[in-house]
mmCIF file of the N, C-alpha and C atoms, coordinates in Angstrom:
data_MODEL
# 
_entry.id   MODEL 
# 
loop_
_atom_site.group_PDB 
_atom_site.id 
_atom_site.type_symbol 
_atom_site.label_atom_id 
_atom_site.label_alt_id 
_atom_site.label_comp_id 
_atom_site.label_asym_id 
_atom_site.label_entity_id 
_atom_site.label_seq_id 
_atom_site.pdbx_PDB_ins_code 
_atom_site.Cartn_x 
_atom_site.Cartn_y 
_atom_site.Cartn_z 
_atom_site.occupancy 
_atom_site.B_iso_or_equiv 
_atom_site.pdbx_formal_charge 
_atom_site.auth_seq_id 
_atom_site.auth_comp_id 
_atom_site.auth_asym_id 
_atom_site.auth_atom_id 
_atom_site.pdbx_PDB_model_num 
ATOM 1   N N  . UNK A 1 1  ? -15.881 34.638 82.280 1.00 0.00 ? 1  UNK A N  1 
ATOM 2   C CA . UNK A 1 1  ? -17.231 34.172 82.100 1.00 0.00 ? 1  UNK A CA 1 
ATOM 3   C C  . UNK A 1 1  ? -18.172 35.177 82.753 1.00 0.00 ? 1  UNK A C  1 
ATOM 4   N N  . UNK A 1 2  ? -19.553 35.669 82.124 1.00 0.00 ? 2  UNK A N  1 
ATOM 5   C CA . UNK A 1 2  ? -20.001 36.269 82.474 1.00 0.00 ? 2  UNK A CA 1 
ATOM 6   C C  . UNK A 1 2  ? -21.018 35.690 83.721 1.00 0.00 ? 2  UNK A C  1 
ATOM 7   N N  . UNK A 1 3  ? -21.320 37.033 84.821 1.00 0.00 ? 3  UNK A N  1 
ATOM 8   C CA . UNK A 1 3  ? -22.212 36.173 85.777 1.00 0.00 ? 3  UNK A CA 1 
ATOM 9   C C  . UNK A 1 3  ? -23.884 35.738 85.937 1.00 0.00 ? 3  UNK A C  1 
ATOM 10  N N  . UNK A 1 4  ? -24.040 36.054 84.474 1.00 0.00 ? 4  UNK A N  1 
ATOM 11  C CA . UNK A 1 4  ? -25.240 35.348 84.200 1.00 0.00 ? 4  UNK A CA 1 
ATOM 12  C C  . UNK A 1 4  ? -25.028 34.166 83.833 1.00 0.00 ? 4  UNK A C  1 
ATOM 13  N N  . UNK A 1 5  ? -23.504 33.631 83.118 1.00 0.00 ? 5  UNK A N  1 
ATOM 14  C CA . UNK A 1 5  ? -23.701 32.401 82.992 1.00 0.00 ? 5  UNK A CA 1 
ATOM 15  C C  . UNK A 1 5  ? -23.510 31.674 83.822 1.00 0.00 ? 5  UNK A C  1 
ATOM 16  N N  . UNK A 1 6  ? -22.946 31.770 84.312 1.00 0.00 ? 6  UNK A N  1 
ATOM 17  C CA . UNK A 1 6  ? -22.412 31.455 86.269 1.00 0.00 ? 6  UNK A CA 1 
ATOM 18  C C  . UNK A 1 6  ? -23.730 31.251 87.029 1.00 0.00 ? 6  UNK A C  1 
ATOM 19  N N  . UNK A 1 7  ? -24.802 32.117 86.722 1.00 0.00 ? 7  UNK A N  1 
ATOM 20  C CA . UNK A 1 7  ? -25.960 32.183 87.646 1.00 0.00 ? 7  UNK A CA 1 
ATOM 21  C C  . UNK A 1 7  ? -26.898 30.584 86.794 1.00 0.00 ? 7  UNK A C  1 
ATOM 22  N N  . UNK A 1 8  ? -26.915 30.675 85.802 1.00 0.00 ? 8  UNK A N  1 
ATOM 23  C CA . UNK A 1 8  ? -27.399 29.613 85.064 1.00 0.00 ? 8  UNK A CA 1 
ATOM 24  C C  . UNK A 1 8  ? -26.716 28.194 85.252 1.00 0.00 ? 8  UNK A C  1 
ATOM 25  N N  . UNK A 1 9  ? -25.520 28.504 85.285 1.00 0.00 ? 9  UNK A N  1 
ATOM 26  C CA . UNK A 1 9  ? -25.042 27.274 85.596 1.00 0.00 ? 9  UNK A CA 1 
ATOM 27  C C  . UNK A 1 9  ? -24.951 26.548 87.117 1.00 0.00 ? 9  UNK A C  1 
ATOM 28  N N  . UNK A 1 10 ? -25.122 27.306 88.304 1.00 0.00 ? 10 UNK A N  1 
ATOM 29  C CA . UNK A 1 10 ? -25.852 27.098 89.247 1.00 0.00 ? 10 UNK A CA 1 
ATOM 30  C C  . UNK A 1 10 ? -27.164 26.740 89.659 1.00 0.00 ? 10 UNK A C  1 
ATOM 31  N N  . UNK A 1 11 ? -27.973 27.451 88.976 1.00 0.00 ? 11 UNK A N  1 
ATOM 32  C CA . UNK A 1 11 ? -29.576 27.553 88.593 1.00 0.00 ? 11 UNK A CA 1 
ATOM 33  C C  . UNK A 1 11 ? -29.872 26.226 88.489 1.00 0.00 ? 11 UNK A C  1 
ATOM 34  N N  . UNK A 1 12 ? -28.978 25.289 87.204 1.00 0.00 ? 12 UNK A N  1 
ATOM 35  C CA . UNK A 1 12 ? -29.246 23.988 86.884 1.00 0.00 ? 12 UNK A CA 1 
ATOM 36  C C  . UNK A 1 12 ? -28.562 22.968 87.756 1.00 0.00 ? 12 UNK A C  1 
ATOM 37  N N  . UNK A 1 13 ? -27.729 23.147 88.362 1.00 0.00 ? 13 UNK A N  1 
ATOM 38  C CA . UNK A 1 13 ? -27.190 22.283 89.461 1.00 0.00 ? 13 UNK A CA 1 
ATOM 39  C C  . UNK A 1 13 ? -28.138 22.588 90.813 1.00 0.00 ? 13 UNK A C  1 
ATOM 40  N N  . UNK A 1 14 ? -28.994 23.524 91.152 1.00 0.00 ? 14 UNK A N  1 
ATOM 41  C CA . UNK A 1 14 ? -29.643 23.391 91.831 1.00 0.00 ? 14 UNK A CA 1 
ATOM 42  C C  . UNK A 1 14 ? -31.336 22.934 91.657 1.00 0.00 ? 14 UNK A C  1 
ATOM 43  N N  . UNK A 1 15 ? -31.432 23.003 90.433 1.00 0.00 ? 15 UNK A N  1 
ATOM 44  C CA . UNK A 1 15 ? -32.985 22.411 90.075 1.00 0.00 ? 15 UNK A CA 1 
ATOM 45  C C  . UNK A 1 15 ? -32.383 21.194 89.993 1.00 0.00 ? 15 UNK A C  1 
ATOM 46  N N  . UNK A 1 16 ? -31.872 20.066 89.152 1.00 0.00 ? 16 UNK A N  1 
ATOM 47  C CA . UNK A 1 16 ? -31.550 18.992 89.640 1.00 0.00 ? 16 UNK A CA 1 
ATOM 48  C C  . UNK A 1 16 ? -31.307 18.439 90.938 1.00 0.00 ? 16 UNK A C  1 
ATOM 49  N N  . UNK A 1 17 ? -30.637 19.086 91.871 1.00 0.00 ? 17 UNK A N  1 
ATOM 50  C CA . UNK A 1 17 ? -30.656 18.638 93.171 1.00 0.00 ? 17 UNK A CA 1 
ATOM 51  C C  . UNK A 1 17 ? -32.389 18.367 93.899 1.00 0.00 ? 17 UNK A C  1 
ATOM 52  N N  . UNK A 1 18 ? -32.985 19.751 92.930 1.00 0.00 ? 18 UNK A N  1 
ATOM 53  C CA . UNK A 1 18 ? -34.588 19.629 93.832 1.00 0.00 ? 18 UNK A CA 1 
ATOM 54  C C  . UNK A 1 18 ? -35.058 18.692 92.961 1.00 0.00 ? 18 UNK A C  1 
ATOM 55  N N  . UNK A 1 19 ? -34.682 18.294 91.831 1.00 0.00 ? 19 UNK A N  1 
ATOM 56  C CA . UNK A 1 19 ? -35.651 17.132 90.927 1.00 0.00 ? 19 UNK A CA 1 
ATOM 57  C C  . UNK A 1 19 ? -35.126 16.317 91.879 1.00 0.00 ? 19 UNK A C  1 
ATOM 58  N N  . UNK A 1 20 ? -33.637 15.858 92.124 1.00 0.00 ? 20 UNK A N  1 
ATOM 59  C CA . UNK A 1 20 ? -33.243 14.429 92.587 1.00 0.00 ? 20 UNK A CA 1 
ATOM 60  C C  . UNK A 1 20 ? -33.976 14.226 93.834 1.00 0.00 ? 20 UNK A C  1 
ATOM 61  N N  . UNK A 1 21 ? -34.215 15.743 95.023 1.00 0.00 ? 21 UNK A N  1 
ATOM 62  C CA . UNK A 1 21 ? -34.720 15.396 96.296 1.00 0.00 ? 21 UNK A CA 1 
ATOM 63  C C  . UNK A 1 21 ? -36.427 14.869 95.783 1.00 0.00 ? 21 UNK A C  1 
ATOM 64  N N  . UNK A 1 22 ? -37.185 15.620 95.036 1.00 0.00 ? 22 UNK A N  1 
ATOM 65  C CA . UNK A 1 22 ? -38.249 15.289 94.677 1.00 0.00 ? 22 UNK A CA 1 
ATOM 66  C C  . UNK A 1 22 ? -38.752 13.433 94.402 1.00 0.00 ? 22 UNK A C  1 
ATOM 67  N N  . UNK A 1 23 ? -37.679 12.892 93.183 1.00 0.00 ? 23 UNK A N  1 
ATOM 68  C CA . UNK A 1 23 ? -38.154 11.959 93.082 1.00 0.00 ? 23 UNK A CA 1 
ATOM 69  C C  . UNK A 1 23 ? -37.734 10.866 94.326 1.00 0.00 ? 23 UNK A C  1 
ATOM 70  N N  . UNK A 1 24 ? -36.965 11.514 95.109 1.00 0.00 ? 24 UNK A N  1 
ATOM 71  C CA . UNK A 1 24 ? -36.475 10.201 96.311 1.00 0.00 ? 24 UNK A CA 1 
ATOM 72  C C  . UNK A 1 24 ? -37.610 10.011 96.791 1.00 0.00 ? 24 UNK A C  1 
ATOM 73  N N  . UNK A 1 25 ? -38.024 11.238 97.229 1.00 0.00 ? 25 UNK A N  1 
ATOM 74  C CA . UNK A 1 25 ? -39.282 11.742 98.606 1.00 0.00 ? 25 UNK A CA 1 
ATOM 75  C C  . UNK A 1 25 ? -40.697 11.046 97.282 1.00 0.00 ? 25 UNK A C  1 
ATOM 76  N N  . UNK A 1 26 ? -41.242 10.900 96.244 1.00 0.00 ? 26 UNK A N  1 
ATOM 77  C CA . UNK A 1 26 ? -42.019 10.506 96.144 1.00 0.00 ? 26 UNK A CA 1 
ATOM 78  C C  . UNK A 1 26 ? -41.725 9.084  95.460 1.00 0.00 ? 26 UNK A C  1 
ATOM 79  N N  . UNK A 1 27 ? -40.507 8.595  95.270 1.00 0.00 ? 27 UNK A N  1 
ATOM 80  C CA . UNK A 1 27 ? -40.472 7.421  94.681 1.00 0.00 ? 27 UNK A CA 1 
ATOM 81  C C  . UNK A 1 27 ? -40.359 7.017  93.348 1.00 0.00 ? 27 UNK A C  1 
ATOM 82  N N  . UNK A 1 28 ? -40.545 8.196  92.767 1.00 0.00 ? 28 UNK A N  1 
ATOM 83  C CA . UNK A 1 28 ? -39.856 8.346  90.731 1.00 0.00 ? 28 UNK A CA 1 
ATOM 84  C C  . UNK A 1 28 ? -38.688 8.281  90.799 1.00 0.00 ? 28 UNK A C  1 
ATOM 85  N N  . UNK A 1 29 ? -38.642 6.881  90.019 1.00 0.00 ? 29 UNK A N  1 
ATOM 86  C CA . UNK A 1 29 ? -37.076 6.698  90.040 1.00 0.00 ? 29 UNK A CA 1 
ATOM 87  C C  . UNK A 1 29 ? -36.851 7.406  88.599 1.00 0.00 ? 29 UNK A C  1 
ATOM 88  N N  . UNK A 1 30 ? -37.438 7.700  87.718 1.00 0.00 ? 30 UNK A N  1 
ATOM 89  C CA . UNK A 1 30 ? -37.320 8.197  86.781 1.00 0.00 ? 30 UNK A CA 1 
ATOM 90  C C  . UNK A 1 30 ? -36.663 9.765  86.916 1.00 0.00 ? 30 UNK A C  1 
ATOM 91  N N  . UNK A 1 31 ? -37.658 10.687 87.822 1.00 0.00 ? 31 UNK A N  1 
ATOM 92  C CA . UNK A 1 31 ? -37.397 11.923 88.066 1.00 0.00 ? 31 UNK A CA 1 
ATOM 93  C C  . UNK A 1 31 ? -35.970 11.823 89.123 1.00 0.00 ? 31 UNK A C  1 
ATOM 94  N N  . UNK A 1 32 ? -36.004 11.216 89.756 1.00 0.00 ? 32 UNK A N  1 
ATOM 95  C CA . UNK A 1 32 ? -34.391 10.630 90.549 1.00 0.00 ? 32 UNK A CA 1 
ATOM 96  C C  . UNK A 1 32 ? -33.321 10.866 89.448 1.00 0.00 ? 32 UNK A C  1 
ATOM 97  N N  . UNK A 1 33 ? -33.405 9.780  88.726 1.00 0.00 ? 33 UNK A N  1 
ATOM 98  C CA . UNK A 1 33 ? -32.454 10.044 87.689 1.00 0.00 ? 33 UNK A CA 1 
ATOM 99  C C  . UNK A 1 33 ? -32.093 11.509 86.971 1.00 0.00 ? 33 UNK A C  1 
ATOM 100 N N  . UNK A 1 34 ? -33.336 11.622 86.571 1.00 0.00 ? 34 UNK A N  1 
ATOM 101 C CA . UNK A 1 34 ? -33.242 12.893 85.504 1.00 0.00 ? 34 UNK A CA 1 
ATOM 102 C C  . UNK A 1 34 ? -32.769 13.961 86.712 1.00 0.00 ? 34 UNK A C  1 
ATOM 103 N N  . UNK A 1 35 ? -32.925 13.951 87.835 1.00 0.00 ? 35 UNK A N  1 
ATOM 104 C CA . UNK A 1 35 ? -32.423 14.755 88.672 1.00 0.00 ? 35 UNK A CA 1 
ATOM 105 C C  . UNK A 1 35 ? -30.889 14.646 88.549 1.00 0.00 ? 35 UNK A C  1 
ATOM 106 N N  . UNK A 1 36 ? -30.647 13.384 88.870 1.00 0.00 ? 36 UNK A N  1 
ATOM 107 C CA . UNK A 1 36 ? -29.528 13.484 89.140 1.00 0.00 ? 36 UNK A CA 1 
ATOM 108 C C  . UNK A 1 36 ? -28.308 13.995 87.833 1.00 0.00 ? 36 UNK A C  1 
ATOM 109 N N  . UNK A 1 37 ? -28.630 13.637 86.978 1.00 0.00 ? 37 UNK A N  1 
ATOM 110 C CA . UNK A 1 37 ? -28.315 14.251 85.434 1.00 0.00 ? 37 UNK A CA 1 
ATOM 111 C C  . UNK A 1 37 ? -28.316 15.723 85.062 1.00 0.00 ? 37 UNK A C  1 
ATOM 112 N N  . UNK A 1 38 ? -29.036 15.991 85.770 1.00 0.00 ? 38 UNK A N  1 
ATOM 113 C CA . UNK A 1 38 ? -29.374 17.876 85.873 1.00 0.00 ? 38 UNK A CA 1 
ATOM 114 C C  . UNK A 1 38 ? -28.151 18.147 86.150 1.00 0.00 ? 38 UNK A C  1 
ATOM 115 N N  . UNK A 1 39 ? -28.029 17.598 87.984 1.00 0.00 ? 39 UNK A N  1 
ATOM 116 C CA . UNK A 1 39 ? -27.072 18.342 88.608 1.00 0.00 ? 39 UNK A CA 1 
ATOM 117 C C  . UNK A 1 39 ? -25.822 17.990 88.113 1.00 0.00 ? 39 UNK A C  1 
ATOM 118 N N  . UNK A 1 40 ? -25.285 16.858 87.629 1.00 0.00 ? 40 UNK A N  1 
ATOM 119 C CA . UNK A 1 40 ? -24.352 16.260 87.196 1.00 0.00 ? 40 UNK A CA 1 
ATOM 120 C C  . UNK A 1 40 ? -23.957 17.495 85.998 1.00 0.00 ? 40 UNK A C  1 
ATOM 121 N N  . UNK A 1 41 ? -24.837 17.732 85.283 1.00 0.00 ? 41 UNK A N  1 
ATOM 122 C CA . UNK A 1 41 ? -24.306 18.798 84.038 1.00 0.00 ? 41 UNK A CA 1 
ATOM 123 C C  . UNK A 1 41 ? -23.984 19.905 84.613 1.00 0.00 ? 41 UNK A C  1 
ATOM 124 N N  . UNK A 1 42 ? -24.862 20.649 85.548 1.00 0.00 ? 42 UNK A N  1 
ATOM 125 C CA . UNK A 1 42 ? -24.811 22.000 85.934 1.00 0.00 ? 42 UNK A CA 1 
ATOM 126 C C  . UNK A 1 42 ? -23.365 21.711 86.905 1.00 0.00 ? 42 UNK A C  1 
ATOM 127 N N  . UNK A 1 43 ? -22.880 20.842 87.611 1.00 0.00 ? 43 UNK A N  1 
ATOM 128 C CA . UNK A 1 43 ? -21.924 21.078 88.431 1.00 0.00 ? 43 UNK A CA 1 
ATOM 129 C C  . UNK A 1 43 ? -20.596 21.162 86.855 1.00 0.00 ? 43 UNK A C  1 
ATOM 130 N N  . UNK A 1 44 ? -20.936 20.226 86.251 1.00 0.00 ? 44 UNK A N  1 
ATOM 131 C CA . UNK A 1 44 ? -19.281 20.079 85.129 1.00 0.00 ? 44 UNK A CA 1 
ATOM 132 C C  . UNK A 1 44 ? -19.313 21.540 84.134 1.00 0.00 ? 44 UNK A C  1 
ATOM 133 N N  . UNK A 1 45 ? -20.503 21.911 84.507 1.00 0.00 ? 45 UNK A N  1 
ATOM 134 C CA . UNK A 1 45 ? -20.636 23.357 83.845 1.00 0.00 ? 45 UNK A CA 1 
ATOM 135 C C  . UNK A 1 45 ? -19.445 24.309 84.201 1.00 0.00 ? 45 UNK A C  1 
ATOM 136 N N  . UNK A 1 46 ? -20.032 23.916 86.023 1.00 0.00 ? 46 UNK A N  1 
ATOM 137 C CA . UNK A 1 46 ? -19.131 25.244 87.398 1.00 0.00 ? 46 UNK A CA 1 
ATOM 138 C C  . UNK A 1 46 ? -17.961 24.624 86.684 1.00 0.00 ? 46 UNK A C  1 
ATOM 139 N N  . UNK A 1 47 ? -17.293 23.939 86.799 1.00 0.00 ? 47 UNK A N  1 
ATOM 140 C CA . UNK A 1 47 ? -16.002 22.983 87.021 1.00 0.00 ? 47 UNK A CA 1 
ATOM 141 C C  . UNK A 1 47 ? -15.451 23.546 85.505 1.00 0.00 ? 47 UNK A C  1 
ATOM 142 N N  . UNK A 1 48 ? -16.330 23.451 84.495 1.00 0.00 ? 48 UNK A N  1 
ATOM 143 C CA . UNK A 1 48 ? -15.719 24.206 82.975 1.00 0.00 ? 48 UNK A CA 1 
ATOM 144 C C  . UNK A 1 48 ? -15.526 25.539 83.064 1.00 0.00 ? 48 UNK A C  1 
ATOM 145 N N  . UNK A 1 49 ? -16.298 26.822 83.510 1.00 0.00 ? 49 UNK A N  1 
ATOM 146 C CA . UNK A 1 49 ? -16.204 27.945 83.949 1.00 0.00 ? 49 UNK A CA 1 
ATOM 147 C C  . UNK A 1 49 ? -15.169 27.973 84.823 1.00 0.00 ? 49 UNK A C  1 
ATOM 148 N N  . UNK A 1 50 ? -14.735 27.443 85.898 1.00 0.00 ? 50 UNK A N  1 
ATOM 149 C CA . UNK A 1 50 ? -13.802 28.076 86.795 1.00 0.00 ? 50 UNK A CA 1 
ATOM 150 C C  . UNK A 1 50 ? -12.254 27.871 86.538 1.00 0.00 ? 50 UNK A C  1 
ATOM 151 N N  . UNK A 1 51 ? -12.356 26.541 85.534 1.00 0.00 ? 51 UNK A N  1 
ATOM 152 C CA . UNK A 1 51 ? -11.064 26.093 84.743 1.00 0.00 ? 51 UNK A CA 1 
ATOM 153 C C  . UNK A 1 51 ? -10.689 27.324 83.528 1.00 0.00 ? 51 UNK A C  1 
ATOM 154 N N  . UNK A 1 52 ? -11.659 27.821 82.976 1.00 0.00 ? 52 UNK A N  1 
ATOM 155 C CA . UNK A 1 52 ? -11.838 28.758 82.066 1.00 0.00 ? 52 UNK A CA 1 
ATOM 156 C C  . UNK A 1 52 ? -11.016 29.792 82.405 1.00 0.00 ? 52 UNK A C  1 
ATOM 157 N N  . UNK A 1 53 ? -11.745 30.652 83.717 1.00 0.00 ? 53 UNK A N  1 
ATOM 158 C CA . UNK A 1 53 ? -11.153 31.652 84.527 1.00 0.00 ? 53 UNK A CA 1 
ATOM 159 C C  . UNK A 1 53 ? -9.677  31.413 85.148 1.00 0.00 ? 53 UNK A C  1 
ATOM 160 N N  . UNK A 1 54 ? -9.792  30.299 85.383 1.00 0.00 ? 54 UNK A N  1 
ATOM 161 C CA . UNK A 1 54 ? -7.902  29.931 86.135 1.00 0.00 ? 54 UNK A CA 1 
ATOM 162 C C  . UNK A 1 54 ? -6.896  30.521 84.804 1.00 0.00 ? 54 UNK A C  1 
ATOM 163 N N  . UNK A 1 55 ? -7.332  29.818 83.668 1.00 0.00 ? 55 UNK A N  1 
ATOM 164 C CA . UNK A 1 55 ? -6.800  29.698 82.386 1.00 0.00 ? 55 UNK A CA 1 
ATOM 165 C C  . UNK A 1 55 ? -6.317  31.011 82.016 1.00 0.00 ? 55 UNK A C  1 
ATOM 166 N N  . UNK A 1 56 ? -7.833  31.849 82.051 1.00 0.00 ? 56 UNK A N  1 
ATOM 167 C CA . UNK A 1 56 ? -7.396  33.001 81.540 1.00 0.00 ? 56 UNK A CA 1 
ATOM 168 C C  . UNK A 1 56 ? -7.074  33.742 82.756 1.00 0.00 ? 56 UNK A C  1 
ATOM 169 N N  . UNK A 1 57 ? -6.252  33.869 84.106 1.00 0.00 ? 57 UNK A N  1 
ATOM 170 C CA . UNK A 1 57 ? -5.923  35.095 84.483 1.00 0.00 ? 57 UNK A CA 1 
ATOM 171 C C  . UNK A 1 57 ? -4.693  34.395 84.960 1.00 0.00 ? 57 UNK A C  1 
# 
């Protein structure tokens, strides 16, 4: 996997983490969620990439 996609797929596990801290700290449970959904994708992203790499070496 290349490490731009790697960087992207971090990128989005860490903007979700700041959406999820965002909506705690102001009380959007909406943006909470959608936070938490961010990071939820961007981490099964890492977790698909690194299974990828095991695979292939």
């Amino acid at each position: 996997m290349s490490i731009a996609k790697k960087i992207a797929h971090k990128a989005e596990a860490v903007k979700g983490g700041a959406k999820k801290i965002t909506g705690r700290v102001t009380g959007n449970r909406r943006l909470r969620a959608e936070g938490r959904g961010d990071q939820a994708k961007g981490n099964a992203k890492q977790a698909g990439a690194k299974l990828k790499d095991a695979v292939k070496h």
